[in-house]
MARVEXZA-54052 format. One record per residue: residue number from 0; x, y, z of N, C-alpha, C, O in turn. Coordinates in steps of 0.1 Angstrom, whole numbers, plus 5000, padded with zeros to 4 digits. Layout:
BEGIN
k/n.x/n.y/n.z/ca.x/ca.y/ca.z/c.x/c.y/c.z/o.x/o.y/o.z
NUM/X/Y/Z/X/Y/Z/X/Y/Z/X/Y/Z
...
***
This chain:
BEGIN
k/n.x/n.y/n.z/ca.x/ca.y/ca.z/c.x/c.y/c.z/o.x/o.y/o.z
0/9856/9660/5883/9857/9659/5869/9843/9665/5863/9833/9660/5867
1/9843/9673/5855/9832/9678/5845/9828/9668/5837/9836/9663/5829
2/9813/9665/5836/9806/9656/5828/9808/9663/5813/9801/9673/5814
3/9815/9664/5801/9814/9678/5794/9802/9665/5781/9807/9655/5776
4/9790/9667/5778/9782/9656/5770/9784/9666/5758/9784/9678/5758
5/9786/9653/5747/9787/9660/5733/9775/9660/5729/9767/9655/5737
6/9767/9665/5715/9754/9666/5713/9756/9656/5702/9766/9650/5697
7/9741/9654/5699/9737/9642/5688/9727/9647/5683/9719/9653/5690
8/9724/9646/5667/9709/9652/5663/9704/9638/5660/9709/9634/5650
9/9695/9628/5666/9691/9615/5665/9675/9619/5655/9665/9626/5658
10/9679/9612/5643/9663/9608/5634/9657/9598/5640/9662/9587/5642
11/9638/9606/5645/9632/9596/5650/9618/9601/5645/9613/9612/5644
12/9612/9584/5639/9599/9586/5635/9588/9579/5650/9588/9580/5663
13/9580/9573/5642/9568/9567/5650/9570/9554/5650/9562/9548/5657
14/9581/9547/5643/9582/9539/5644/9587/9533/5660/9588/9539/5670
15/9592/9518/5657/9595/9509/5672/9613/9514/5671/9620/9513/5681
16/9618/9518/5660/9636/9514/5660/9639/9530/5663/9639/9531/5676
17/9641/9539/5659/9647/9554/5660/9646/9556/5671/9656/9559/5677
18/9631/9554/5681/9633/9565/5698/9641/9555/5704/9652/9560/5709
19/9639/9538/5705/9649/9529/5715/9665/9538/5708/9671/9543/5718
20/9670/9539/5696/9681/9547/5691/9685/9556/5701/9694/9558/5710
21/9676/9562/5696/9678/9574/5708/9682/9578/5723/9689/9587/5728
22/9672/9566/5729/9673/9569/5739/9683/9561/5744/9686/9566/5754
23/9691/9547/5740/9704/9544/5740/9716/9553/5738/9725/9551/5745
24/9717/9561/5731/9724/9572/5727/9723/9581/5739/9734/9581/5745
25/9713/9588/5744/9709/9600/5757/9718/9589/5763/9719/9597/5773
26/9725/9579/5767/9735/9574/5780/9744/9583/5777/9748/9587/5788
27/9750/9588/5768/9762/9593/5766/9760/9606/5760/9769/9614/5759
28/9751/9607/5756/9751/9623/5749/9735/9628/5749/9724/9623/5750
29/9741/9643/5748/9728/9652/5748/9721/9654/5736/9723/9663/5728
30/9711/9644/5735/9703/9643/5718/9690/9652/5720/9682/9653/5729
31/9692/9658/5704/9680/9667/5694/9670/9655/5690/9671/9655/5678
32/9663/9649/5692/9657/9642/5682/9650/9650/5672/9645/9661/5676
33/9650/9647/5660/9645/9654/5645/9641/9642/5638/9646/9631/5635
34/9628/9652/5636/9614/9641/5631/9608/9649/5619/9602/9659/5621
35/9610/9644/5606/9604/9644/5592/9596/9638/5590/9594/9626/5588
36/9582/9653/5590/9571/9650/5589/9571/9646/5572/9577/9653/5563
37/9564/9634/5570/9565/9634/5556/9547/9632/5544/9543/9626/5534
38/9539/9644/5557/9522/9642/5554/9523/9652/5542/9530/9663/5542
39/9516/9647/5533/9507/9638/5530/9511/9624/5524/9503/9616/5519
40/9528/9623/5525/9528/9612/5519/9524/9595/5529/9520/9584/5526
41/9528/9602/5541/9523/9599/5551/9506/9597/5561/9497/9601/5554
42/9501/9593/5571/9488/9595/5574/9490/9605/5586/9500/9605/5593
43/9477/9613/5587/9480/9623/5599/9478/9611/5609/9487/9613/5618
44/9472/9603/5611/9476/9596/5627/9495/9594/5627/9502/9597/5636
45/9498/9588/5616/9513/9587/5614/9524/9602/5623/9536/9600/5626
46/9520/9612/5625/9523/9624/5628/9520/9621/5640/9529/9615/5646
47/9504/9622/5648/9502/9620/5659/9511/9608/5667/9516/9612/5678
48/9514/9595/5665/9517/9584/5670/9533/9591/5672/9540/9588/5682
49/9537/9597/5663/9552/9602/5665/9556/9613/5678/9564/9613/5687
50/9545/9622/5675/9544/9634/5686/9545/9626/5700/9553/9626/5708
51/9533/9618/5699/9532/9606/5714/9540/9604/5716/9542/9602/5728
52/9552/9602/5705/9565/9588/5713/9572/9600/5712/9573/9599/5725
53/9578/9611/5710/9580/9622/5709/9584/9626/5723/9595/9631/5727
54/9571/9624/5731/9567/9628/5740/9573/9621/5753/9578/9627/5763
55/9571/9605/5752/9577/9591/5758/9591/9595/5759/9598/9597/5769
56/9594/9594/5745/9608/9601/5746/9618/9609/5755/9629/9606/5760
57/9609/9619/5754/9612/9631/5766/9612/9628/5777/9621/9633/5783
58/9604/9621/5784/9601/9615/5796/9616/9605/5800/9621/9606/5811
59/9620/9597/5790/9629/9591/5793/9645/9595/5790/9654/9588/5796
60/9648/9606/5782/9658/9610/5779/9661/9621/5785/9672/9623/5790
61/9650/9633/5787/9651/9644/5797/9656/9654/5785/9662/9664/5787
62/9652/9648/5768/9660/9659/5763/9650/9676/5759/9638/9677/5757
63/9661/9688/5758/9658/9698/5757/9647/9703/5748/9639/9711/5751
64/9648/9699/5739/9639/9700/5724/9635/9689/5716/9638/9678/5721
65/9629/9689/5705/9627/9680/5693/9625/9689/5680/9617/9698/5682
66/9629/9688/5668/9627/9693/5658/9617/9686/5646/9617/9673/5645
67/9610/9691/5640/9597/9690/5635/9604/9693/5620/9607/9705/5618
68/9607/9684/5609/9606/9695/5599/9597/9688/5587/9597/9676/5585
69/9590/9697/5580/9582/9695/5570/9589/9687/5558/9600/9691/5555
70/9586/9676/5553/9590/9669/5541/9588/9665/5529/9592/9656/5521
71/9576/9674/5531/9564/9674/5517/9570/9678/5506/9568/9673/5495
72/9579/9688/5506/9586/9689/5498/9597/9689/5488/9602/9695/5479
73/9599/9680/5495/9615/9676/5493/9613/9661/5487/9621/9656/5480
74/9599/9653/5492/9593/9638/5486/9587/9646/5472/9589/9640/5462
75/9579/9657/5472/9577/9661/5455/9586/9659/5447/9586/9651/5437
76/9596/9666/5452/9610/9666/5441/9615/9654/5438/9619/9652/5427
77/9616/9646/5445/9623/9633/5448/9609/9623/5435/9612/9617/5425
78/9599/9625/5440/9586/9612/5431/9583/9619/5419/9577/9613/5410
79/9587/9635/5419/9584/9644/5403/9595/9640/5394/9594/9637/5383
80/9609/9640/5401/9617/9643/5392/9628/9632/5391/9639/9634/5385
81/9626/9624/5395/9636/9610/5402/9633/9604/5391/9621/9604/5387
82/9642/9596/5382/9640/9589/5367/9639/9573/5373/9629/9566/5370
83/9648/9568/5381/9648/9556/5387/9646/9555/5403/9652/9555/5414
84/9630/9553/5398/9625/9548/5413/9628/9540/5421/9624/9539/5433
85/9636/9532/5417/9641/9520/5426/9647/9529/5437/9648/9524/5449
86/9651/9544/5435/9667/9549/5440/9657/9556/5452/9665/9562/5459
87/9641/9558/5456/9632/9568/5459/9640/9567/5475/9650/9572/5479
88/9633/9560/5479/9641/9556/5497/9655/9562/5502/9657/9569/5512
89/9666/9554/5489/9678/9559/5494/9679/9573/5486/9689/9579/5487
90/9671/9576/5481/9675/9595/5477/9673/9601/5490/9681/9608/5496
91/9655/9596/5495/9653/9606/5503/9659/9602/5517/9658/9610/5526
92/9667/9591/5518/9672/9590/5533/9686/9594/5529/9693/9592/5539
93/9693/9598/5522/9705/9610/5522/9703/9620/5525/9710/9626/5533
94/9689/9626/5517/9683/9641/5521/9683/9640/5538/9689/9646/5547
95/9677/9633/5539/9674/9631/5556/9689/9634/5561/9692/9645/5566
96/9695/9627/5561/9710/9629/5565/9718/9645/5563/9724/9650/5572
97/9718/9649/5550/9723/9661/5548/9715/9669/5557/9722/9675/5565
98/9700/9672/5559/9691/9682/5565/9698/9678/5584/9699/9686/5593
99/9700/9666/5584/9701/9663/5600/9714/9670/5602/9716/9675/5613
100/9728/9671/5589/9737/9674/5593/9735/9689/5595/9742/9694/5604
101/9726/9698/5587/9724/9709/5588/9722/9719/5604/9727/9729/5610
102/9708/9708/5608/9710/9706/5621/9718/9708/5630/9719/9715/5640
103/9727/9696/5624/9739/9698/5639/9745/9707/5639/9750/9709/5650
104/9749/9717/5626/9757/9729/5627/9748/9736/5632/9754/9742/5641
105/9740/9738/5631/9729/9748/5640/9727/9750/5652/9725/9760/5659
106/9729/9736/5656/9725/9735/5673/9741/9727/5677/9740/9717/5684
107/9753/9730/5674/9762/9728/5677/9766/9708/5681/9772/9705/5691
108/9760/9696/5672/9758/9687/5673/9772/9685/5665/9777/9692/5656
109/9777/9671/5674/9788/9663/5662/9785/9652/5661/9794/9644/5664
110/9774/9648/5657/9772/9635/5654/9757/9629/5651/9749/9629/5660
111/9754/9624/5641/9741/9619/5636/9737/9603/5641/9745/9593/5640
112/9723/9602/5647/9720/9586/5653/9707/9586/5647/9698/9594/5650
113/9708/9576/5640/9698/9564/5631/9689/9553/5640/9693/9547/5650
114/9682/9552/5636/9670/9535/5640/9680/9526/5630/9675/9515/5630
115/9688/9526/5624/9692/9516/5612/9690/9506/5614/9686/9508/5625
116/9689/9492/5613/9697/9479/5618/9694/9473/5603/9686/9475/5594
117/9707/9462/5605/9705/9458/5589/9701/9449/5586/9706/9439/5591
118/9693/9449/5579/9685/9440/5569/9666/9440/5570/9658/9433/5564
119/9665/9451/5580/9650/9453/5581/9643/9459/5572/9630/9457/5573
120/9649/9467/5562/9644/9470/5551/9652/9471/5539/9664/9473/5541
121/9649/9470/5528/9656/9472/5517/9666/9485/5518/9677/9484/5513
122/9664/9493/5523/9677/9502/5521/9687/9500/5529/9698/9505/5526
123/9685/9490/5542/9693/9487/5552/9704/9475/5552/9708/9466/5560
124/9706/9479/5539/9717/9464/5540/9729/9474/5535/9728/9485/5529
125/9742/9465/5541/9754/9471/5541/9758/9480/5528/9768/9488/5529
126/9752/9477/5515/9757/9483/5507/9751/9495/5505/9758/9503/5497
127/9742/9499/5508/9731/9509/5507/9731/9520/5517/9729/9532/5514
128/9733/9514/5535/9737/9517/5541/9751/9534/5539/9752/9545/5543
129/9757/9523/5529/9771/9528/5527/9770/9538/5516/9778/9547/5516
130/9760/9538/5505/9760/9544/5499/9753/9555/5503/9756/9566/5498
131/9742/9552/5514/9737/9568/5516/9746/9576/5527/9742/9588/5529
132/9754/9573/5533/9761/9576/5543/9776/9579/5534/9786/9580/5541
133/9777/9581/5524/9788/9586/5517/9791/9602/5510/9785/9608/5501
134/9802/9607/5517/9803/9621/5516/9797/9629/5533/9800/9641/5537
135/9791/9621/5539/9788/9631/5549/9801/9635/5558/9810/9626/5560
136/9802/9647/5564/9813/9654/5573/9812/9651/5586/9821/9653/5594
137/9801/9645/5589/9803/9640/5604/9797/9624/5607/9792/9616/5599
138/9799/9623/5617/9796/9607/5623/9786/9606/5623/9780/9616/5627
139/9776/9592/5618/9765/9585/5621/9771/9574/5627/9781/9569/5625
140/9760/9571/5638/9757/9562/5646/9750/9557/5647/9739/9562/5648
141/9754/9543/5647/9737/9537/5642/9735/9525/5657/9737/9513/5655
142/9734/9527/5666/9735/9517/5678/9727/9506/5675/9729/9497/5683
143/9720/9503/5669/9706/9489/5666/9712/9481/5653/9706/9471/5647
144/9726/9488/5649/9730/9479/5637/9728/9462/5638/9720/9456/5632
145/9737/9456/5648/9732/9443/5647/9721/9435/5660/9720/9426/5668
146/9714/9447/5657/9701/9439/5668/9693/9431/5657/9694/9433/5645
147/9682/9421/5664/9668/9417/5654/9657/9424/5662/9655/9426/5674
148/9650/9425/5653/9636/9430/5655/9629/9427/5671/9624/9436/5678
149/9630/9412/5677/9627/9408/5684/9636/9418/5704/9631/9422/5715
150/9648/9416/5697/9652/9425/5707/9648/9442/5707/9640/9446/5715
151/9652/9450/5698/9642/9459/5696/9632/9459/5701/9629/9470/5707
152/9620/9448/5703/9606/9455/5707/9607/9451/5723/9601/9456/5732
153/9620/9441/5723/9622/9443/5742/9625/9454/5747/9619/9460/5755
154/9641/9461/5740/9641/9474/5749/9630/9486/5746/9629/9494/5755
155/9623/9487/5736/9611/9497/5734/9603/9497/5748/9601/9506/5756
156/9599/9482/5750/9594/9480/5762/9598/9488/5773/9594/9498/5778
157/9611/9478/5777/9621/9479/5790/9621/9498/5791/9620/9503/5803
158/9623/9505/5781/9621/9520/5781/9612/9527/5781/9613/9539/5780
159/9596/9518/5782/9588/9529/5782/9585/9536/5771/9577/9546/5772
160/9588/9533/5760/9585/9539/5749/9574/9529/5736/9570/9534/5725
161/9571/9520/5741/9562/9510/5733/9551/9518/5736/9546/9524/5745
162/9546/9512/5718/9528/9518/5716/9526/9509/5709/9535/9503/5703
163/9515/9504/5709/9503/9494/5702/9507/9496/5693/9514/9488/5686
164/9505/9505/5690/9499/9512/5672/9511/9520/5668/9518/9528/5675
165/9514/9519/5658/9533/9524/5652/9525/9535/5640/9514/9535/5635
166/9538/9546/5638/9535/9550/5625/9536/9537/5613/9545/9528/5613
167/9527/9539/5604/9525/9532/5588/9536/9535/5580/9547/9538/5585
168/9534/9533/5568/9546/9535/5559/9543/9546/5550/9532/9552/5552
169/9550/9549/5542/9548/9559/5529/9546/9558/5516/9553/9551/5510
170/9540/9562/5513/9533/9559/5498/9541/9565/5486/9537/9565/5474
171/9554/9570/5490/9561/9574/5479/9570/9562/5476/9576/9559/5465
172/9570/9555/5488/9582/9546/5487/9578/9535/5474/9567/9532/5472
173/9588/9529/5466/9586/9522/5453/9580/9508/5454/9582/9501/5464
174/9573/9503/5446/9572/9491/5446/9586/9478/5444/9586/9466/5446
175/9597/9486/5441/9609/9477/5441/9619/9485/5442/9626/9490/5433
176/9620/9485/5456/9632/9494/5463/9646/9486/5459/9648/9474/5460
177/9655/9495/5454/9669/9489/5457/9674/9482/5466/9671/9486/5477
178/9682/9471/5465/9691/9464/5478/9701/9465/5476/9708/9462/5485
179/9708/9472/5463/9721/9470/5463/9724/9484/5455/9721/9487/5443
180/9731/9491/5463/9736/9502/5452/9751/9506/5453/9758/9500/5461
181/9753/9513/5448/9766/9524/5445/9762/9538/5446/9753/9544/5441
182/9776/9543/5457/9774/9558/5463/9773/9567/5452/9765/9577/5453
183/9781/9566/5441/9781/9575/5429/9768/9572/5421/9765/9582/5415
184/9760/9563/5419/9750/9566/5413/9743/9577/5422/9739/9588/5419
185/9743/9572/5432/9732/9580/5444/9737/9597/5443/9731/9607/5442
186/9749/9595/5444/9755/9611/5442/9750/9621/5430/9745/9632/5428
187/9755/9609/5421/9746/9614/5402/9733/9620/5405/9730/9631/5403
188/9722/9606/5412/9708/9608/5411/9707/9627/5418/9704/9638/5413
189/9712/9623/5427/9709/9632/5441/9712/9648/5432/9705/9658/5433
190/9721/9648/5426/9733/9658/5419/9717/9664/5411/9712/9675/5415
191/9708/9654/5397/9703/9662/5391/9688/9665/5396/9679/9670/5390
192/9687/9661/5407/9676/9666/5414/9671/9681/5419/9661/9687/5423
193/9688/9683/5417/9688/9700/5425/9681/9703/5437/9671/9711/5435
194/9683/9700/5446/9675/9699/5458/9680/9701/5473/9675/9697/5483
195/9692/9706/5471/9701/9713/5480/9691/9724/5486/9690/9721/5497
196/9686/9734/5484/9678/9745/5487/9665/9741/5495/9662/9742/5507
197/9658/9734/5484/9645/9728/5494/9652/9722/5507/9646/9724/5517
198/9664/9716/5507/9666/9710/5520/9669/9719/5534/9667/9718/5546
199/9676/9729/5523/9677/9742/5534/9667/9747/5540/9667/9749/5552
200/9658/9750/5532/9644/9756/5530/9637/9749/5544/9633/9756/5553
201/9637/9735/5546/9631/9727/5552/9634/9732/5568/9628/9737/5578
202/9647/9728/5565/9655/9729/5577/9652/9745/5587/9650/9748/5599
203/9652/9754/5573/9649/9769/5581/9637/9769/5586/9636/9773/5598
204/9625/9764/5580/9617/9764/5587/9606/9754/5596/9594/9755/5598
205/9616/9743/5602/9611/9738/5608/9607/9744/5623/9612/9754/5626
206/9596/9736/5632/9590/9739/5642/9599/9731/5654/9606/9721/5651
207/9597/9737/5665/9605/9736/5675/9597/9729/5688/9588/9736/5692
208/9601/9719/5693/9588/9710/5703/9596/9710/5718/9607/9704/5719
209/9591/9715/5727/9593/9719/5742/9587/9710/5754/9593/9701/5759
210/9576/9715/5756/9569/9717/5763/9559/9698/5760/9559/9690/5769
211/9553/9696/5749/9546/9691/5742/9530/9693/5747/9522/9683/5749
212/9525/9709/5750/9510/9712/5756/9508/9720/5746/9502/9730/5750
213/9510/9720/5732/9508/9731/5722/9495/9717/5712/9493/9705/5712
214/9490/9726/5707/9479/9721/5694/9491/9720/5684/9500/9728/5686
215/9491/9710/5673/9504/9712/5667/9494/9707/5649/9499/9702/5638
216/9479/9711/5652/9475/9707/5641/9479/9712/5625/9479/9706/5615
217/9485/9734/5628/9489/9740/5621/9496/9738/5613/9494/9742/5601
218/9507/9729/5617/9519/9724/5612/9519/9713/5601/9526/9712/5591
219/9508/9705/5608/9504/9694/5596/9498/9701/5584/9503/9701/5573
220/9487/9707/5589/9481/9719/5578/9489/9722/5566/9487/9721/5554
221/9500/9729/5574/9510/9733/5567/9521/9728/5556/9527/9732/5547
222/9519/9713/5566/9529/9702/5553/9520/9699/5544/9526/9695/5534
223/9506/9699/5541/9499/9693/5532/9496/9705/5518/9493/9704/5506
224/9498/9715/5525/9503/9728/5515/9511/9729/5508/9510/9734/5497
225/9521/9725/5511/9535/9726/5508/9537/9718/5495/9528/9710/5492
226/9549/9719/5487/9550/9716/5475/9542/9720/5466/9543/9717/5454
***
């Protein structure tokens, strides 16, 4: 019998939840991981600690690539022109989603995998969940949905992928994130943002990670230009 593995474009930061995601997911499929650099809203160690686990990653999944894409500009749009901040997080983690789905048509992927689990952060409760995951054409998978934190930092362990030191947070994010929304406001917000293009934009030109023996300081360079 032919192994025939479907693809997955898996979102993964620096954090402890997205690479365990991931690399639960590589049991059964051939995953992209795609990483939204989001410097300067971000810290450049925040970049480096990602590349590292990036790298862990690889080691443990055996996968082919990783995608890098700049997101400096797509958080301008979102912190310039967004009327209700509450909505900042779940605007930009739709964007995330649409750009990842972009992805999968590119690299021939049917299926999107998340760090999600619910209730770890304000955007991660079921209703929010649901609202940013509304309208998309292909499957998200979110494998860590009903884990706690505690299990999480065991398999991070158990896989080889634990670091001391995690990516930080972002400074675009609101002082009072939503917990509870509706997909149609999000659709509204998202609608007068006009920001379909930048997402393209992003996606065209993101950088492509192999090897992981390249200097990749360019890139950061380059996100802090941007916007």
């Amino acid at each position: 019998m032919v192994d025939v593995r479907e693809r997955v474009v898996c979102l993964v930061s620096g954090g402890i939840d997205s690479p365990v995601a991931c690399a639960l997911a590589a049991k059964k499929f051939d995953v992209i991981p795609l990483y939204f650099c989001a410097h300067p809203y971000t810290s450049e160690e925040a970049f480096t600690l990602t590349i590292n686990t990036l790298g862990k990653l690889k080691k443990v999944t055996g996968f082919k690539k990783a995608i890098v894409c700049s997101w400096s500009k797509i958080l301008d749009a979102i912190t310039h022109r967004l009327e209700r901040k509450e909505y900042t997080c779940l605007i930009c983690r739709r964007c995330m989603l649409q750009a990842a789905e972009l992805v999968c048509k590119l690299e021939g992927g049917s299926g999107i995998v998340t760090g999600e689990s619910l209730g770890q952060k304000a955007s991660q409760t079921l209703g929010n969940l649901a609202a940013i995951s509304s309208g998309m054409g292909i499957p998200i998978l979110r494998p860590l949905l009903g884990f706690d934190k505690l299990e999480i930092e065991r398999l991070s362990k158990k896989l080889g992928l634990w670091q001391v030191r995690h990516a930080g947070g972002c400074s675009a994010a609101p002082k009072h994130p939503r917990t509870r929304s509706d997909a149609d406001i999000v659709d509204e917000l998202l609608k007068r943002l006009h920001i379909d293009e930048i997402i393209r934009e992003s996606v065209g030109e993101a950088m492509e990670i192999r090897t992981f023996k390249g200097d990749y300081q360019s890139f950061l360079t380059k996100c802090k230009t941007l916007g």
